[in-house]
C-alpha positions, 0 to 999 in steps of 0.5 A: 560474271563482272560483265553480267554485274556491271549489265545489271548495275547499268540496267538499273541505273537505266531504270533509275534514270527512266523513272526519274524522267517519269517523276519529272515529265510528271511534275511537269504536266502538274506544274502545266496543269496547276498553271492552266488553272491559274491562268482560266482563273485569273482570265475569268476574273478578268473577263468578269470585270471586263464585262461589268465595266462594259456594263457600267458603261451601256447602263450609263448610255441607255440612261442619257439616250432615254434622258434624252428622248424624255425631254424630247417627248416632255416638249412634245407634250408641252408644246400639245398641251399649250395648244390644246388649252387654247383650243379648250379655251377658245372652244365656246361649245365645250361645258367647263366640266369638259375643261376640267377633264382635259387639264386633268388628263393633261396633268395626269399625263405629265405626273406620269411622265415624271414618276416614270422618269422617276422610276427609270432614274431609280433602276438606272442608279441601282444598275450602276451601283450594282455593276460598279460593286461586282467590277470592284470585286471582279478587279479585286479578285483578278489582282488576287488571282494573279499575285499567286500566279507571279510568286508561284512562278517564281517558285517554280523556275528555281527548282527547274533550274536545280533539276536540270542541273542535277541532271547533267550532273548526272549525265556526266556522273553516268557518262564517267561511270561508263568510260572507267568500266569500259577502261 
């Protein structure tokens, strides 16, 4: 009868020590679950800033290359408008109304080039703008997700510590249990 008894009594602490590793080898997958998630978040947000300050950087090239090619085609233009007008002017068969259209459209050309400019400086400043805000946002957010992450990991090692205490203790409680029947 005792050694029926003492079966039973080890059966259930066989139980017992079975579902306490469940509940463990569970916690663990969540606390492997909650980490994953932390870590996409906080590389997302990374990766968000990343980018927008890449993007910071390409509008900043894009706009000294066009800077640069519209000063280029402004020299063009004025090196062919000064031909031009000499040619008008030395032109003796050409009617001053005709004069008078090509100084118009030569204005016309360079008043366009300007406001083009203009609006191109004006998108590139909002671009920047905009792209400079979202990467502040995105290097706010990733420091906020990743403070989090240290103060919660920190957590976490301390009851992972205990437990496997507790389970050698246990273990050796068990062990000890074990060897006084057995005596």
């Amino acid at each position: 009868m005792e050694i029926v008894k003492e079966a039973k009594k080890r059966k259930d602490a066989a139980a017992k020590n079975v579902e306490k590793i469940a509940n463990e080898v569970k916690s663990t997958a969540d606390n492997a679950w909650k980490e994953l998630n932390e870590r996409a978040v906080e590389a997302g947000a990374s990766a968000k800033a990343r980018s927008a300050g890449l993007a910071v950087r390409m509008v900043k090239v894009q706009r000294s290359a066009f800077d640069r090619a519209i000063k280029l085609l402004a020299q063009v233009q004025k090196q062919g408008d000064k031909l031009l007008e000499q040619h008008i002017e030395d032109a003796s068969w050409m009617p001053p109304e005709g004069v008078a259209i090509v100084k118009e459209w030569s204005r016309t050309l360079n008043n366009g080039r300007n406001e083009f400019q203009k609006v191109v400086d004006k998108s590139c400043d909002l671009l920047q703008a905009m792209f400079e805000r979202v990467e502040k946002q995105a290097k706010t957010d990733a420091k906020s997700a990743a403070s989090p992450k240290a103060a919660g990991g920190a957590r976490k090692k301390s009851p992972v510590k205990k437990k496997s205490a507790g389970k050698k203790t246990a273990t050796k409680a068990s062990v000890s249990k074990k060897t006084t029947p057995a005596t």
